[in-house]
LUMDRENKE-391100 format. One record per residue: y, z, x of N, C-alpha, C in turn; residue number from 1. Coordinates in steps of 0.001 Angstrom, whole numbers. Each point is the difference from the previous one (the first is absolute). Example, Ala and Ser with C-alpha at 12.3 -4.5 7.8 and 13.67 -1.06 7.14 Angstrom:
node nc2->-5690 | nc3->7800 | nc1->13190 | cac2->1190 | cac3->0 | cac1->-890 | cc2->1200 | cc3->0 | cc1->900 | seq->1
node nc2->1050 | nc3->-720 | nc1->-350 | cac2->1190 | cac3->60 | cac1->820 | cc2->1090 | cc3->730 | cc1->-770 | seq->2
This chain:
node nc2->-13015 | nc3->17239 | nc1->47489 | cac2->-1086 | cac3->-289 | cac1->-909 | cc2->533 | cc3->-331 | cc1->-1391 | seq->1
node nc2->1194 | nc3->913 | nc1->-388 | cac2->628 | cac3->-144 | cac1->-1746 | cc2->709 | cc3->-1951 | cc1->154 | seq->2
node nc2->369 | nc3->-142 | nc1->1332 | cac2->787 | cac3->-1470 | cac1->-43 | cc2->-1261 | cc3->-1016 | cc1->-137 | seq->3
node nc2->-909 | nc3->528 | nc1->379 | cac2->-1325 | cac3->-1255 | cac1->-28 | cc2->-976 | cc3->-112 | cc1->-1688 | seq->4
node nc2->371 | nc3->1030 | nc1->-128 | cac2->-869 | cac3->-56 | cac1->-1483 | cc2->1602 | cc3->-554 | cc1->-1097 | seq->5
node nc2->1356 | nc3->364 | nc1->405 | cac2->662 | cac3->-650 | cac1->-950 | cc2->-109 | cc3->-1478 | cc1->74 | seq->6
node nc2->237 | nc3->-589 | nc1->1293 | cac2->-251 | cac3->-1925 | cac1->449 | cc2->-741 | cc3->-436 | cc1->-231 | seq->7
node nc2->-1536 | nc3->645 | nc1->-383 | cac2->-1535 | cac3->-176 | cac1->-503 | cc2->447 | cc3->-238 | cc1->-1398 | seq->8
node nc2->905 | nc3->1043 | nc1->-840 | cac2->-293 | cac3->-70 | cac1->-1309 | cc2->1243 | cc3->-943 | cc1->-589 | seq->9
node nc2->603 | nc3->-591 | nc1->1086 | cac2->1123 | cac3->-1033 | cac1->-503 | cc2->-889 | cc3->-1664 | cc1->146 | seq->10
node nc2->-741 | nc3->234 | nc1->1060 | cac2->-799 | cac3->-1386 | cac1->225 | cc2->-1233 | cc3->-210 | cc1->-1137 | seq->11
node nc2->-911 | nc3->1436 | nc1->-290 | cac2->-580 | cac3->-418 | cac1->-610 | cc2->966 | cc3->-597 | cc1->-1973 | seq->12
node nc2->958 | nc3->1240 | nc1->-83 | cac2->974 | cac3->-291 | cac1->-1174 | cc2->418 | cc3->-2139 | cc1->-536 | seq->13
node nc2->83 | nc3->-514 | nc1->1282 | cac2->790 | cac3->-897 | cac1->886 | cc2->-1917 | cc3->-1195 | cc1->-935 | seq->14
node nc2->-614 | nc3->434 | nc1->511 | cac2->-1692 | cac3->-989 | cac1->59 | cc2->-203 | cc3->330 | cc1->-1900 | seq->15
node nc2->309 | nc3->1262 | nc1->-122 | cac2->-697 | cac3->-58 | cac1->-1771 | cc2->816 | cc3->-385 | cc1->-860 | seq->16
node nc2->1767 | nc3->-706 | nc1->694 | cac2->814 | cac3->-858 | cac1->-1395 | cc2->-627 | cc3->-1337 | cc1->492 | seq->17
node nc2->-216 | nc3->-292 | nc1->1209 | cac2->108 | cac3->-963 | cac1->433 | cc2->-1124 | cc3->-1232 | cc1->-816 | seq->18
node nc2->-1479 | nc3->1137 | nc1->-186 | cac2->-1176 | cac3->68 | cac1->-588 | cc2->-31 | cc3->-630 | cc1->-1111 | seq->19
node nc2->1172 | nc3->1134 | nc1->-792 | cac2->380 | cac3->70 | cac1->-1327 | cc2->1066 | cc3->-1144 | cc1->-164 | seq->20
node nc2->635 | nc3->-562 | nc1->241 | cac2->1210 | cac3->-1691 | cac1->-172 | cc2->-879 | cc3->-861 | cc1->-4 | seq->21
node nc2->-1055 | nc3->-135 | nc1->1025 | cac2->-842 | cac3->-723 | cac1->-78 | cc2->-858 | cc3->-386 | cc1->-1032 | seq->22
node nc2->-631 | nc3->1072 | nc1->-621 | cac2->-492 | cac3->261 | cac1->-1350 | cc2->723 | cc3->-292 | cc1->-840 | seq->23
node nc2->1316 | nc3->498 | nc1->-275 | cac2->984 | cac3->-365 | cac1->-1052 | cc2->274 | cc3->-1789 | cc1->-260 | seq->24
node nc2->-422 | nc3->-413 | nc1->1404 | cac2->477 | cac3->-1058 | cac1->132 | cc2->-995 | cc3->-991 | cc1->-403 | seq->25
node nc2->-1191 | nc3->414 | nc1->-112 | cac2->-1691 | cac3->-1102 | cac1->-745 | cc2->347 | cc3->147 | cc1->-1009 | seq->26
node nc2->449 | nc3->1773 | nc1->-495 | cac2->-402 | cac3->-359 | cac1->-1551 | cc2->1079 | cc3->-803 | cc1->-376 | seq->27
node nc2->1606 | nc3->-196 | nc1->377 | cac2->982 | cac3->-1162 | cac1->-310 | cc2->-691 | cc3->-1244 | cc1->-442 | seq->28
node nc2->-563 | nc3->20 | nc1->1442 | cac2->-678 | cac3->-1344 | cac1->-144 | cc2->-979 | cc3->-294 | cc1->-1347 | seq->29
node nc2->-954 | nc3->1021 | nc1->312 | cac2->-1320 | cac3->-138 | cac1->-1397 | cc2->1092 | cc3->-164 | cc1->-1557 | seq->30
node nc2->904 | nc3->739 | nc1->81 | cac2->1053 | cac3->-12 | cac1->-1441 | cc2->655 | cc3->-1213 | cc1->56 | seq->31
node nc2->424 | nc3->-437 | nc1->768 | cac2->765 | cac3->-1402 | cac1->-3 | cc2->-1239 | cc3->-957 | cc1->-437 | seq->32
node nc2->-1070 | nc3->-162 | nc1->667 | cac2->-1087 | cac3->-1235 | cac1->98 | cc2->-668 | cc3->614 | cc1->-1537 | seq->33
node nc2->-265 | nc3->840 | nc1->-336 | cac2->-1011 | cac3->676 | cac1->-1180 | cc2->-1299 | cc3->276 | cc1->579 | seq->34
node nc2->88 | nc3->-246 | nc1->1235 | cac2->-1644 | cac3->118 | cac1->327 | cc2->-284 | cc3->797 | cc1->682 | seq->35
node nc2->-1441 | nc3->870 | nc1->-600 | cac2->98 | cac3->1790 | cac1->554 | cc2->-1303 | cc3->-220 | cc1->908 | seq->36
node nc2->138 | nc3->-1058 | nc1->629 | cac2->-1371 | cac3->-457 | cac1->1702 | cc2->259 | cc3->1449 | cc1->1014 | seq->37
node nc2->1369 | nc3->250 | nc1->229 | cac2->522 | cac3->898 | cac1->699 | cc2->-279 | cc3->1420 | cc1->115 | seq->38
node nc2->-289 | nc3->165 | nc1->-1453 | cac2->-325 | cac3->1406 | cac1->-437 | cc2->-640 | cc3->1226 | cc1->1003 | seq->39
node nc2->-1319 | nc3->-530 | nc1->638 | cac2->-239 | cac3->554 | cac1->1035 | cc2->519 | cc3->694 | cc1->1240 | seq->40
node nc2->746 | nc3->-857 | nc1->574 | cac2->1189 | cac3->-673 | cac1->1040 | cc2->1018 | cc3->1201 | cc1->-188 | seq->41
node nc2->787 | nc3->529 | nc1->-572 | cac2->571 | cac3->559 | cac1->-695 | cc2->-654 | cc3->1740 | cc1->-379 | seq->42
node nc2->-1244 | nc3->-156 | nc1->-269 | cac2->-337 | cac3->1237 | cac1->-233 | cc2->-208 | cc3->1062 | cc1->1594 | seq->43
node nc2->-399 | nc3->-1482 | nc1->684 | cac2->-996 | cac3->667 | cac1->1447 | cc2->1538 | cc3->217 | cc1->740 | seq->44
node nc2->916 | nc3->-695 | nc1->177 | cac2->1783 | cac3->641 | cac1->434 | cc2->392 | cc3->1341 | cc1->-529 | seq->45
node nc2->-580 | nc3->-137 | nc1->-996 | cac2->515 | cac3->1318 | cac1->-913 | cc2->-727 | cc3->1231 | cc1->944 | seq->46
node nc2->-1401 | nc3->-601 | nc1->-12 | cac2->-695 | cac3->1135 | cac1->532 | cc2->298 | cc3->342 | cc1->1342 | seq->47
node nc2->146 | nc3->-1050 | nc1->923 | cac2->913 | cac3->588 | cac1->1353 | cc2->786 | cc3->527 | cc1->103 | seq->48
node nc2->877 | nc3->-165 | nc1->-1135 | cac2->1642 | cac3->562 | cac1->70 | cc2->131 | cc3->1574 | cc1->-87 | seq->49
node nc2->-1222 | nc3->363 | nc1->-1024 | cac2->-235 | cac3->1396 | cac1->-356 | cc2->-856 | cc3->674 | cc1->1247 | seq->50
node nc2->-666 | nc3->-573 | nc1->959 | cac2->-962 | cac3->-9 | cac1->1122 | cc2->1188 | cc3->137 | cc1->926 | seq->51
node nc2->840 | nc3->-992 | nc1->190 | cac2->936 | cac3->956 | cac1->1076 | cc2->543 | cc3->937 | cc1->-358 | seq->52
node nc2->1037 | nc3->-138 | nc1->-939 | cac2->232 | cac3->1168 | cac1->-869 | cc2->-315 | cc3->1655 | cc1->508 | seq->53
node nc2->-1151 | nc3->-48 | nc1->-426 | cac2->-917 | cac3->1100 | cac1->415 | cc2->-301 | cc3->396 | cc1->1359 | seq->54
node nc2->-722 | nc3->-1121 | nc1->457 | cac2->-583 | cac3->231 | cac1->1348 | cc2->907 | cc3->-722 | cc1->783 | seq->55
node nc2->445 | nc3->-1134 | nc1->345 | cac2->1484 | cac3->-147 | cac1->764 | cc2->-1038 | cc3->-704 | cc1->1169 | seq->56
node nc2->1030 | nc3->-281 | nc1->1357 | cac2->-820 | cac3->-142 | cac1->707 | cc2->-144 | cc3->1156 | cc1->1808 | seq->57
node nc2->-520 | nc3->964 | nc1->-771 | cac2->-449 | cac3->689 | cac1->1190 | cc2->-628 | cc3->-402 | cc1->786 | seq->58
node nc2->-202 | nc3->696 | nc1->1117 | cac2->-978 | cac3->-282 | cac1->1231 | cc2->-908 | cc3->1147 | cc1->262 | seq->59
C-alpha cells in the first residue's frame, strides 16, 4: 500500500510541473508579444496545478 501512494505522489508531482511549464510558458509568450489576452489561460492552469496538488488523482 506505502509503494502505491509513493508512485501516486510522483505521478501526480510529475502532472502539477508539467501544468506549471506550461503556464510558465503563455506567460513567456504574453511577455514577449505584450499582450495580456492570455491572462485567463494562465490563471485557470494555475488553478489545476494547485487542484492536483491537493487532490491528485485518486480513485
Amino acid at each position: 500500500m506505502y509503494m502505491n501512494r509513493t508512485i501516486q505522489q510522483r505521478v501526480n508531482d510529475r502532472w502539477t510541473n508539467v501544468v506549471i511549464f506550461i503556464a510558465a510558458m503563455i506567460v513567456g509568450i504574453m511577455a514577449y508579444t505584450g499582450d495580456l489576452v492570455y491572462t485567463p489561460v494562465v490563471l485557470v492552469l494555475l488553478l489545476i496545478a494547485v487542484g492536483i496538488g491537493r487532490y491528485g488523482f485518486e480513485h
